[in-house]
PATI-317605 format. One line per field, with one value per atom (N, C-alpha, C, O): x, y, z; atom name. Coordinates in pm, whole numbers. Last residue first. Example, Ala and Ser with C-alpha at 12.3 -4.5 7.8 and 13.67 -1.06 7.14 Angstrom:
2
x: [1285 1367 1290 1341 1319 1230 1320 1424] $
y: [-225 -106 3 114 -569 -450 -330 -332] $
z: [708 714 787 804 780 780 780 846] $
a: [N CA C O N CA C O] $
***
This chain:
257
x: [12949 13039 13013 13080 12782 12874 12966 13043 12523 12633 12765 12863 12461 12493 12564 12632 12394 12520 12560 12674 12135 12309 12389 12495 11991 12043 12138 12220 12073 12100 12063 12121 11923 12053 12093 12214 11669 11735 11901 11980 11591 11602 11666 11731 11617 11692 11710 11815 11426 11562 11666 11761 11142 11237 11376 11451 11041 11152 11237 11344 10840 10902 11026 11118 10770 10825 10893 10978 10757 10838 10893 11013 10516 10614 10788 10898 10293 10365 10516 10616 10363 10367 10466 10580 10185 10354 10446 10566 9959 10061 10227 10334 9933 9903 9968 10032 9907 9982 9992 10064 9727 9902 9916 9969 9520 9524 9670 9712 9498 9542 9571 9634 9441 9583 9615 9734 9232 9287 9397 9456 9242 9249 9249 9267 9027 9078 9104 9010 9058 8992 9121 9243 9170 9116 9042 8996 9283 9351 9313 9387 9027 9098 9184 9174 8958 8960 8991 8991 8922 8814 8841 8766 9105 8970 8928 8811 9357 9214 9101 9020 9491 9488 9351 9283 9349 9365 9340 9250 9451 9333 9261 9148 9722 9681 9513 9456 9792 9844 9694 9615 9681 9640 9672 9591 9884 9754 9651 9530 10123 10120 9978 9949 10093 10124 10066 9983 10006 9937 9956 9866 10293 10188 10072 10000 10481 10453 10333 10294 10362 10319 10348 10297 10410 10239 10238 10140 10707 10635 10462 10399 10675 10773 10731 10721 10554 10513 10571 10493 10730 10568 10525 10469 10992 10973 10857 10858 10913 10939 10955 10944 10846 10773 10784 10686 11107 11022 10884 10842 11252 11247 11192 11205 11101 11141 11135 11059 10937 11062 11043 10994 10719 10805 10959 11068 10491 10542 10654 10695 10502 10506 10596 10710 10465 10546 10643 10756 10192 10329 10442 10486 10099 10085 10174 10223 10102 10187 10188 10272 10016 10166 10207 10307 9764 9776 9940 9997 9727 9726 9789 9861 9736 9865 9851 9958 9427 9622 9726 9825 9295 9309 9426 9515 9156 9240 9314 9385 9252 9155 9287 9407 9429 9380 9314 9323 9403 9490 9464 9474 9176 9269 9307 9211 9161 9101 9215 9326 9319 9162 9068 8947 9558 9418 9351 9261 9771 9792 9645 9620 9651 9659 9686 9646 9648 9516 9514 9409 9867 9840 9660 9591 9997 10058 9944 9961 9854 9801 9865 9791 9943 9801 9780 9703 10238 10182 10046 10017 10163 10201 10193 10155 10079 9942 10022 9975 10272 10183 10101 10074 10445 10512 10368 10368 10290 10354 10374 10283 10350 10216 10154 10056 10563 10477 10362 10295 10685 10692 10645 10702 10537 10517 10570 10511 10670 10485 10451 10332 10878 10926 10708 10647 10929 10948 10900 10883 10805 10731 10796 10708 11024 10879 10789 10710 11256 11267 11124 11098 11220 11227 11162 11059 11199 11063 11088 11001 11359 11399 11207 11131 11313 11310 11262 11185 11308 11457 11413 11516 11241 11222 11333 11444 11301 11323 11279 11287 11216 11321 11418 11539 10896 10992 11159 11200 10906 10942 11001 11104 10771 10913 10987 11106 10505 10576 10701 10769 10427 10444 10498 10530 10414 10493 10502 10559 10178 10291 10443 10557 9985 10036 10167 10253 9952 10005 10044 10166 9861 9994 10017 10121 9605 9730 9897 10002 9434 9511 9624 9720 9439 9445 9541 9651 9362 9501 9480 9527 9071 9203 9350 9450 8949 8906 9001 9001 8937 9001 9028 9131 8878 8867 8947 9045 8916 9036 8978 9008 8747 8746 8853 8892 8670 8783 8758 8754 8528 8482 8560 8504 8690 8584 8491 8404 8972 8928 8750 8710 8927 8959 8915 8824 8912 8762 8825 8753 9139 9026 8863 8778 9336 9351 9252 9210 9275 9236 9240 9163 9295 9158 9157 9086 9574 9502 9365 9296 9689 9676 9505 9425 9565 9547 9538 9442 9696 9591 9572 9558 9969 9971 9805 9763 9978 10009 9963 9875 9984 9822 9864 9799 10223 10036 9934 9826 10385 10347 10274 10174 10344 10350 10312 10205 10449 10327 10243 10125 10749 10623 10469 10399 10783 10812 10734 10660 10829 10740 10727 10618 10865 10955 10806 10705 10894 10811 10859 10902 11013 11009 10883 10808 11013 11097 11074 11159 10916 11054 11122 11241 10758 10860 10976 11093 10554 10633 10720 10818 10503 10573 10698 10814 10420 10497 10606 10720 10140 10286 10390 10462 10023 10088 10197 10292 9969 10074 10143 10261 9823 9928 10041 10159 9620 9625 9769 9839 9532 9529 9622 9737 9413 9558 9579 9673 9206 9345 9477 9586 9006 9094 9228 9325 9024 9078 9139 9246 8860 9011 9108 9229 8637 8769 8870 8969 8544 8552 8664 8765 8502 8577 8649 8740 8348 8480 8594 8710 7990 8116 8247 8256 7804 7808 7986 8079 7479 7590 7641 7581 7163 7238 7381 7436 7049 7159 7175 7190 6930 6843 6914 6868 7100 6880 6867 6791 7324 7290 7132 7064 7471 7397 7332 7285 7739 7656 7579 7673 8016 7962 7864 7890 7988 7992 7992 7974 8010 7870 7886 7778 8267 8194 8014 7918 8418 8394 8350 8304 8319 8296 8293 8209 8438 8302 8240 8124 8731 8643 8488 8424 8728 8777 8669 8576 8666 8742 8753 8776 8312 8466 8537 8477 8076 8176 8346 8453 7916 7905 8008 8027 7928 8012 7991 8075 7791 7927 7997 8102 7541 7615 7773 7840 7476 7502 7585 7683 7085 7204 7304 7254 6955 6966 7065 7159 6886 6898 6896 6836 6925 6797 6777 6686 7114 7046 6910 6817 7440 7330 7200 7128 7309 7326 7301 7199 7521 7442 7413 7507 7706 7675 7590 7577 7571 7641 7628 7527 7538 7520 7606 7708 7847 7725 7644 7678 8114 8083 7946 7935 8169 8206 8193 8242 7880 7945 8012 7964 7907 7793 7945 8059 7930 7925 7875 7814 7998 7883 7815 7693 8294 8268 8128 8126 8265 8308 8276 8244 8163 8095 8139 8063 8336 8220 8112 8016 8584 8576 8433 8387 8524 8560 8527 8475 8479 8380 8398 8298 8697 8600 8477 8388 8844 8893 8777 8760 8736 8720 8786 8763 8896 8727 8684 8565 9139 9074 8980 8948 9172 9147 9139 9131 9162 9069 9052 8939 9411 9280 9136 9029 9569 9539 9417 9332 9569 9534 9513 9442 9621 9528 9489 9375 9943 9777 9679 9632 10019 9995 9936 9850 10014 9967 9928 9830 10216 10037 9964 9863 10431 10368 10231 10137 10483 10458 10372 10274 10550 10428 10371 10270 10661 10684 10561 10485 10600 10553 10576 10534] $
y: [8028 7911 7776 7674 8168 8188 8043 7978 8120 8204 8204 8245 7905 7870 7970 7926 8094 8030 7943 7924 8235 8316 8235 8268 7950 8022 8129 8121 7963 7898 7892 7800 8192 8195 8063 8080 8146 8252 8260 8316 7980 7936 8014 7985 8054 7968 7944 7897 8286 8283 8181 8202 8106 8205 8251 8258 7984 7923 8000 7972 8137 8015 7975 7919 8345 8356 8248 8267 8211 8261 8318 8344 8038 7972 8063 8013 8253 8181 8113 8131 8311 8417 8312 8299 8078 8108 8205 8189 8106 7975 8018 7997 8327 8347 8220 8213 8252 8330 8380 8478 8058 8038 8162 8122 8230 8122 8063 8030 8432 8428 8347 8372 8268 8302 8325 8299 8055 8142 8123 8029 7953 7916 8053 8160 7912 7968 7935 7897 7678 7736 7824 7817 7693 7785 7851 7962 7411 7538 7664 7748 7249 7272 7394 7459 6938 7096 7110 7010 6699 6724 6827 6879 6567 6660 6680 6694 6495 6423 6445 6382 6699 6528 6428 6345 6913 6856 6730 6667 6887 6916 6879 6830 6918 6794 6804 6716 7124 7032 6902 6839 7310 7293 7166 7124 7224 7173 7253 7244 7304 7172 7127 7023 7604 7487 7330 7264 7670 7717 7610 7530 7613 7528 7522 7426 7809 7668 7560 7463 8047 7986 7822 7754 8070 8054 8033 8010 8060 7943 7939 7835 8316 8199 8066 7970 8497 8468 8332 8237 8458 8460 8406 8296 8576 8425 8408 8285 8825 8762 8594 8525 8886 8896 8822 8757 8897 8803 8730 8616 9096 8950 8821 8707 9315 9306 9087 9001 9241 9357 9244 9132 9179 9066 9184 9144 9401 9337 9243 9220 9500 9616 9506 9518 9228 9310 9445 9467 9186 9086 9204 9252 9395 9387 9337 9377 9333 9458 9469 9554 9144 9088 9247 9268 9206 9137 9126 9105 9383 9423 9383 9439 9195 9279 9338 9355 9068 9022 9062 9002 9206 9192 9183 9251 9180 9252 9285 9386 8832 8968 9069 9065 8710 8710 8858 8971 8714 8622 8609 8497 8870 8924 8747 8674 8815 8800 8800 8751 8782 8873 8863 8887 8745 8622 8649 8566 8893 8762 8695 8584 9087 9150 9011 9003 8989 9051 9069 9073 8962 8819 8878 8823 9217 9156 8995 8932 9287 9376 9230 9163 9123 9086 9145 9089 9157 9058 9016 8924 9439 9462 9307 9293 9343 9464 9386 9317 9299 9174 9260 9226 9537 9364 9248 9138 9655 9673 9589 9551 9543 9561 9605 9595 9495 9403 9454 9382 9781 9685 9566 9489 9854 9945 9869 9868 9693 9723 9805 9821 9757 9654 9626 9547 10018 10014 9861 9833 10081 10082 10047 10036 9902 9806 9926 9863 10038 9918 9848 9749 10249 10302 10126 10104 10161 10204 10215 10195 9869 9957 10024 9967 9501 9579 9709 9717 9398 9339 9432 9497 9535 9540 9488 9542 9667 9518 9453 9332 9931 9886 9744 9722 9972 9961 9880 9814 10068 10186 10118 10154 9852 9898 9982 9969 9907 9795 9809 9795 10051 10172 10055 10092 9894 10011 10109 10217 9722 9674 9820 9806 9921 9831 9819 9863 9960 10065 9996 9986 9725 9794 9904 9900 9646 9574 9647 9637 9828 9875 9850 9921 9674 9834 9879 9931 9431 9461 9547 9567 9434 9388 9412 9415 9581 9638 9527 9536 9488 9588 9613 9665 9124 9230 9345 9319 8906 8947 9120 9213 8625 8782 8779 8674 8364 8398 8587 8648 8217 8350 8390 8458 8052 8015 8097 8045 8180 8032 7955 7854 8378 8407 8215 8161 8343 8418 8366 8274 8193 8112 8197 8150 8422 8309 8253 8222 8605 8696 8511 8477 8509 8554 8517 8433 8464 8301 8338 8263 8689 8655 8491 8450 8830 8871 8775 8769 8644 8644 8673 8577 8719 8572 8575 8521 8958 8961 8829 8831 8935 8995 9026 9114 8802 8760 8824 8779 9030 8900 8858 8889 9165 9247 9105 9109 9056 9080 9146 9178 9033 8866 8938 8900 9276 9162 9068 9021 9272 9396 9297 9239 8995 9118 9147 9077 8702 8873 8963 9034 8527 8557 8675 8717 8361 8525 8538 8624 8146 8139 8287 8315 8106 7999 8080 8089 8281 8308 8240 8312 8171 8262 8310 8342 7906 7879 8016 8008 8041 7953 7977 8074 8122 8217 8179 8243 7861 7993 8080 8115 7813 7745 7801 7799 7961 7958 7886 7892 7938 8057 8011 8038 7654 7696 7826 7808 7678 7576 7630 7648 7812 7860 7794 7846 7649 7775 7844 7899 7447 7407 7535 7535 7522 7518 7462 7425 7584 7717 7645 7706 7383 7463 7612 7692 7216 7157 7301 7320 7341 7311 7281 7326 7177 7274 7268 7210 7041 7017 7156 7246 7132 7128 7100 7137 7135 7026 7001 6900 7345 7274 7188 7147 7417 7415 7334 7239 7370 7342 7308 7221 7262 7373 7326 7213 7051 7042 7180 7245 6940 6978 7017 7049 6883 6755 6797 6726 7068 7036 6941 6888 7054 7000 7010 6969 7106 6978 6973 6860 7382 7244 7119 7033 7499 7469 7395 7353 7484 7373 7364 7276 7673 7485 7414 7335 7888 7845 7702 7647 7964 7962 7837 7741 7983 8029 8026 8083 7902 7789 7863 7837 8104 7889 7862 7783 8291 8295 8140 8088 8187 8286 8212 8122 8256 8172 8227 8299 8312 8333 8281 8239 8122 8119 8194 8181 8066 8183 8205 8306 7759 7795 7954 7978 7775 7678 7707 7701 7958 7952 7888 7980 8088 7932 7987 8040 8380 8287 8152 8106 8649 8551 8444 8416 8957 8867 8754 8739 9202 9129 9042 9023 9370 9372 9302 9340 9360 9357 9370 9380 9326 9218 9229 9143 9348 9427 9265 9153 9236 9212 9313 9337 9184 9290 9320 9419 8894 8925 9042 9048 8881 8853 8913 8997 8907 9033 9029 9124 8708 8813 8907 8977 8469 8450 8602 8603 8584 8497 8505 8539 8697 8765 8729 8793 8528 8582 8658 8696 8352 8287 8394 8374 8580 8571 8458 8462 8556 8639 8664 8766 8300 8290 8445 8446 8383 8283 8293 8298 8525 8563 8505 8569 8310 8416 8472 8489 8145 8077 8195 8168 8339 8305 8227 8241 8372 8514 8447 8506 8127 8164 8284 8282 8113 7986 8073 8112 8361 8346 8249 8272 8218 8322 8394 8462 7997 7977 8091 8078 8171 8080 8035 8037 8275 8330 8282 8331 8038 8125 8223 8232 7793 7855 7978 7997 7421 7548 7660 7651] $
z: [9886 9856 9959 9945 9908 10024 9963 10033 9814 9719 9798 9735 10041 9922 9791 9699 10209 10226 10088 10046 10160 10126 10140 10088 10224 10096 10078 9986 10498 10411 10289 10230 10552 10614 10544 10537 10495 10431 10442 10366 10651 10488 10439 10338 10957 10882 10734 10688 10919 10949 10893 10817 10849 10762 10791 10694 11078 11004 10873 10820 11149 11268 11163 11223 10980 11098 11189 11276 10714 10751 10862 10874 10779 10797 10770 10793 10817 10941 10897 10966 10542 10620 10780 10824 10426 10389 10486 10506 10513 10538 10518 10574 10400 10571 10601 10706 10139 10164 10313 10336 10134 10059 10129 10232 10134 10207 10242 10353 9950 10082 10172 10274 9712 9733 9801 9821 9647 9743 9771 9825 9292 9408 9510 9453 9033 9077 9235 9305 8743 8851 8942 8933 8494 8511 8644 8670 8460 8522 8541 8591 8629 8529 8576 8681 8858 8808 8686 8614 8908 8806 8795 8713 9135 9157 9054 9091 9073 9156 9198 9266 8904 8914 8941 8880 9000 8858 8828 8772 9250 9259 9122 9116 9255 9294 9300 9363 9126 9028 9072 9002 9307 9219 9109 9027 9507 9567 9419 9440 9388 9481 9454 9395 9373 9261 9296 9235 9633 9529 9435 9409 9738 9794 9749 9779 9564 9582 9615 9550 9684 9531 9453 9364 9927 9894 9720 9649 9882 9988 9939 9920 9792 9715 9765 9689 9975 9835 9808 9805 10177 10144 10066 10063 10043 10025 10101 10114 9997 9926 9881 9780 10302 10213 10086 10050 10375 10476 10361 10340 10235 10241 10264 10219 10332 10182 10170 10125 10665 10542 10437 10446 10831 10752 10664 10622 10802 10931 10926 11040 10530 10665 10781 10828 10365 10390 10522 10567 10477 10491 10531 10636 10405 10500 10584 10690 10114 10167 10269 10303 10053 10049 10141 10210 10074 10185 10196 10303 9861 10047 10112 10195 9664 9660 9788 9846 9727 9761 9743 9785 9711 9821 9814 9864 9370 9438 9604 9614 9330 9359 9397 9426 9015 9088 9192 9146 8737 8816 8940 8989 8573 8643 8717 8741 8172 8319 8428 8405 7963 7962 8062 8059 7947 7942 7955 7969 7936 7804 7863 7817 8077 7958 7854 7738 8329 8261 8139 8075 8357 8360 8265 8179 8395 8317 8283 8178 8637 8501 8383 8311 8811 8800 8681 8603 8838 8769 8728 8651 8966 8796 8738 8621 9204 9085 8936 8846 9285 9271 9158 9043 9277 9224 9222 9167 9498 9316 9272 9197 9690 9673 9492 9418 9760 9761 9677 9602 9771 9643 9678 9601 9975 9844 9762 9654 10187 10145 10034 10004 10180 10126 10119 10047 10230 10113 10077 9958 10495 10405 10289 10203 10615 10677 10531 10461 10566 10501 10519 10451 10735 10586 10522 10457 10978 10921 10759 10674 10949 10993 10907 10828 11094 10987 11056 11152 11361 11248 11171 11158 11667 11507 11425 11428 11940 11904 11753 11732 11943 11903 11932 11942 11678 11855 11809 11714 11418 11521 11636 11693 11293 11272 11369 11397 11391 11467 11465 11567 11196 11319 11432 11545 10972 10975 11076 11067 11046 11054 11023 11068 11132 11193 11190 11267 10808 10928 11017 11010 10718 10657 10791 10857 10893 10882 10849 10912 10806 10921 10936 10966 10490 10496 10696 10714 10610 10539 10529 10642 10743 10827 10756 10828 10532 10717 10795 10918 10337 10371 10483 10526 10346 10357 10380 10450 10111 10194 10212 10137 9943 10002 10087 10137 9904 9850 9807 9700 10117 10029 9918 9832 10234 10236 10118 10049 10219 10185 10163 10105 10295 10175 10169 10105 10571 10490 10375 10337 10651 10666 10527 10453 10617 10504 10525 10414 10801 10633 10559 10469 11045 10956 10853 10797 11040 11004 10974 10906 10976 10882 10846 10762 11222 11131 10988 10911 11400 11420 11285 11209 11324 11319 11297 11195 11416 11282 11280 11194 11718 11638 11491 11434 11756 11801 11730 11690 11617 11569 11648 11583 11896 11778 11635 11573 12115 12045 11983 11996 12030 12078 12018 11924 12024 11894 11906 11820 12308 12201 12087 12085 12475 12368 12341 12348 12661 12667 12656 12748 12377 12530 12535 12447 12138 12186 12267 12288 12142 12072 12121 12137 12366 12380 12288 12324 12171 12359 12369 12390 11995 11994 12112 12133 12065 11985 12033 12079 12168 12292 12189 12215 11965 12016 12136 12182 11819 11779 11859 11853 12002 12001 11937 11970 11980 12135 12126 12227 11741 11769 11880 11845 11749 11649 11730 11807 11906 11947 11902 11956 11743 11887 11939 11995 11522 11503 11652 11678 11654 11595 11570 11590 11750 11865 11799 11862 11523 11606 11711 11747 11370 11337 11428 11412 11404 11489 11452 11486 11466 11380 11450 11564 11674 11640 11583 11640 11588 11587 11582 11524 11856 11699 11685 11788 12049 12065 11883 11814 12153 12066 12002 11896 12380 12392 12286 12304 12364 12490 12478 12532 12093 12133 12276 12269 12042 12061 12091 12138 12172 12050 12026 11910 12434 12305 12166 12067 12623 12555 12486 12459 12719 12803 12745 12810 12447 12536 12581 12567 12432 12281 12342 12318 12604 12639 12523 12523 12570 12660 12680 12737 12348 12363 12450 12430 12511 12404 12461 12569 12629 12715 12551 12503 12667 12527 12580 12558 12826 12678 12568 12449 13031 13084 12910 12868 12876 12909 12962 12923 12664 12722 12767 12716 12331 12374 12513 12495 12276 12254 12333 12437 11983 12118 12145 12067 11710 11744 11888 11926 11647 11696 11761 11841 11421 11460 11470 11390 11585 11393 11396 11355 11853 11777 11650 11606 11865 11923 11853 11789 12040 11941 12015 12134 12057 12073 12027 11958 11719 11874 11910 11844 11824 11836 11714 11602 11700 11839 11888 12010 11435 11496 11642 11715 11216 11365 11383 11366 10860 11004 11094 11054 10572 10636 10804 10845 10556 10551 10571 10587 10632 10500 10487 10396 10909 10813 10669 10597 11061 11015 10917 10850 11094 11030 10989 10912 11112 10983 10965 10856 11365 11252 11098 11006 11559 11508 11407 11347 11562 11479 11460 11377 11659 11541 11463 11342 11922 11881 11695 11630 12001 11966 11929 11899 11966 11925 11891 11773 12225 12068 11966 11861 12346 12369 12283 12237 12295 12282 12282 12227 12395 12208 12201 12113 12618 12576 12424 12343 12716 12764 12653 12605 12601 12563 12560 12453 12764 12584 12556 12471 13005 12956 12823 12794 12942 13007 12965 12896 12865 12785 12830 12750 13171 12966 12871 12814 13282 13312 13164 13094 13069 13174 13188 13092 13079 13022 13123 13238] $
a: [N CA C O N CA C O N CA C O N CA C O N CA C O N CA C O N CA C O N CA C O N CA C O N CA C O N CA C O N CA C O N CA C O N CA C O N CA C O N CA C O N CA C O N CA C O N CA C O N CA C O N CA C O N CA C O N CA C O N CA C O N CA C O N CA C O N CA C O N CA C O N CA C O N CA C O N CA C O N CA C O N CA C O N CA C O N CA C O N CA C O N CA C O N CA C O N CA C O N CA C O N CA C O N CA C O N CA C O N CA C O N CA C O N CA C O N CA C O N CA C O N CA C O N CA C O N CA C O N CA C O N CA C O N CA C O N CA C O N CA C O N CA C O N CA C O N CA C O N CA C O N CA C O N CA C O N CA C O N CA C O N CA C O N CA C O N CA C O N CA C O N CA C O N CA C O N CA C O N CA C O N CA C O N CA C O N CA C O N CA C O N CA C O N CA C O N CA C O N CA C O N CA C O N CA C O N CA C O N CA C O N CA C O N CA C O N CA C O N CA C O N CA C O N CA C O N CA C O N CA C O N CA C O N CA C O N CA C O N CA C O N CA C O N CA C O N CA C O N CA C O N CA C O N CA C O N CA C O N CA C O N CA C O N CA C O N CA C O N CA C O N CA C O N CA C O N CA C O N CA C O N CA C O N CA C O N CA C O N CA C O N CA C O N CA C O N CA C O N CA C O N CA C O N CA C O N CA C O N CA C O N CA C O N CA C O N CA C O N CA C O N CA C O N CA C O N CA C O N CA C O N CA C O N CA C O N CA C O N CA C O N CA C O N CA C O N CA C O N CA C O N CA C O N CA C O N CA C O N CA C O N CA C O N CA C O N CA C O N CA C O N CA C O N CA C O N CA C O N CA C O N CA C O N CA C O N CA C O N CA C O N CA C O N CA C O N CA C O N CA C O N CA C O N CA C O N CA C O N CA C O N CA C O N CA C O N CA C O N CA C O N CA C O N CA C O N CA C O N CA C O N CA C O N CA C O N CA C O N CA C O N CA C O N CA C O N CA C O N CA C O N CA C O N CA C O N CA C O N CA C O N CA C O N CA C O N CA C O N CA C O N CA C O N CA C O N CA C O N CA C O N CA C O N CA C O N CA C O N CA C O N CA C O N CA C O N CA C O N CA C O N CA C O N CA C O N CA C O N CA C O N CA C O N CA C O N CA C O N CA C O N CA C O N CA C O N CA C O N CA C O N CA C O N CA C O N CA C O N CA C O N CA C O N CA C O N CA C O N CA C O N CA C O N CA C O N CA C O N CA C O N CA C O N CA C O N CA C O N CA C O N CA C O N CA C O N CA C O N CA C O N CA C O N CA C O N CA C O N CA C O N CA C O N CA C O N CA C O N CA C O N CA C O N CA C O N CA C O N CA C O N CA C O N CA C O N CA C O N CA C O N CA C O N CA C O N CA C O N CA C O N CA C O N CA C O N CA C O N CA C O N CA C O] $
***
């Protein structure tokens, strides 16, 4: 691992644990900077050796230090991911503007997909900045997408989902889905261009299909339930950054004769 990369562990695992405080307060209207955090449990608060990412899950067992409540696998699984994404990044682009510019798109999304999964909410207060963000990222000049192309391709994300939500409102007398998620594609969008975005989508409606078919099957649903779409769609997101180059470049090759 070269120094970069230690450095991006270190800085993702950190925001890490600042992204588990997100998930757990925003949905609930709560400050994500005041107070500090403490045991769901026994309202202890938790200080600094017991919040260190990852490791202070290990060296408690899990556990609340005072009143040795379990404490969820969820906070150092999210830091882990956080902290691995962002090596991933460093390894794949080096120390570019671009590197971390996607760290805090990557962050963004694995929020918006954990709340939406749990709440099936996609607050404003991360895809509203998100779209700017991602349209003032266009500007540096290590950007694959140009500013014209980072807002057009967030104005027809964001269209293109409304008009299937009106269209789906109108044959079933109920919206398809919230309103967050034309944000969220536009957010995609800003930071991903036209394309990036498009197969987002194309990847989060698959895996949407997939895990509704299989929820039918083996779960007792019906088609009426409703899934998080952000969820699919922060999956789909990542997987266009680590691998969208390639799918795309082999699909033109296939009109390519």
């Amino acid at each position: 691992m070269t120094l970069f990369e230690g450095q991006a562990l270190v800085a993702g695992l950190v925001i890490g644990s600042f992204a588990n405080v997100c998930i757990h307060r925003l949905p609930r209207g709560e400050s994500v900077v005041t107070p500090r955090s403490r045991c769901p449990a026994c309202g202890t608060r938790i200080g600094a050796l017991d919040n260190i990412p990852v490791l202070s899950f290990l060296a408690l067992r899990g556990r609340c230090r005072r009143c040795r409540a379990r404490i969820s696998l969820r906070y150092p699984a999210i830091e882990a991911a956080n902290g691995l994404l962002y090596v991933a990044l460093a390894a794949r682009l080096g120390p570019a503007p671009r590197t971390f510019v996607l760290m805090a798109f990557v962050t963004a999304v694995l929020v918006l997909g954990l709340i939406d999964l749990e709440h099936q909410l996609l607050p404003d207060v991360i895809t509203l900045p998100g779209i700017a963000a991602g349209v003032a990222a266009s500007f540096l000049p290590d950007s694959p997408v140009t500013p014209l192309g980072s807002l057009l391709a967030a104005a027809l994300g964001f269209g293109a989902l409304t008009a299937v939500n009106l269209a789906y409102r109108a044959a079933r007398g109920t919206d398809g889905f919230g309103g967050g998620d034309p944000k969220m594609v536009a957010m995609i969008g800003a930071f991903l261009g036209w394309r990036g975005a498009l197969l987002a989508v194309f990847v989060a409606s698959v895996l949407g299909s997939l895990v509704g078919l299989g929820l039918m099957a083996f779960g007792g649903r019906t088609g009426r339930h409703k899934l998080p779409l952000g969820t699919f769609l922060g999956l789909g997101a990542l997987v266009v950054i680590f691998t969208g180059e390639a799918v795309l470049a082999w699909y033109g090759g296939l009109f390519r004769g």
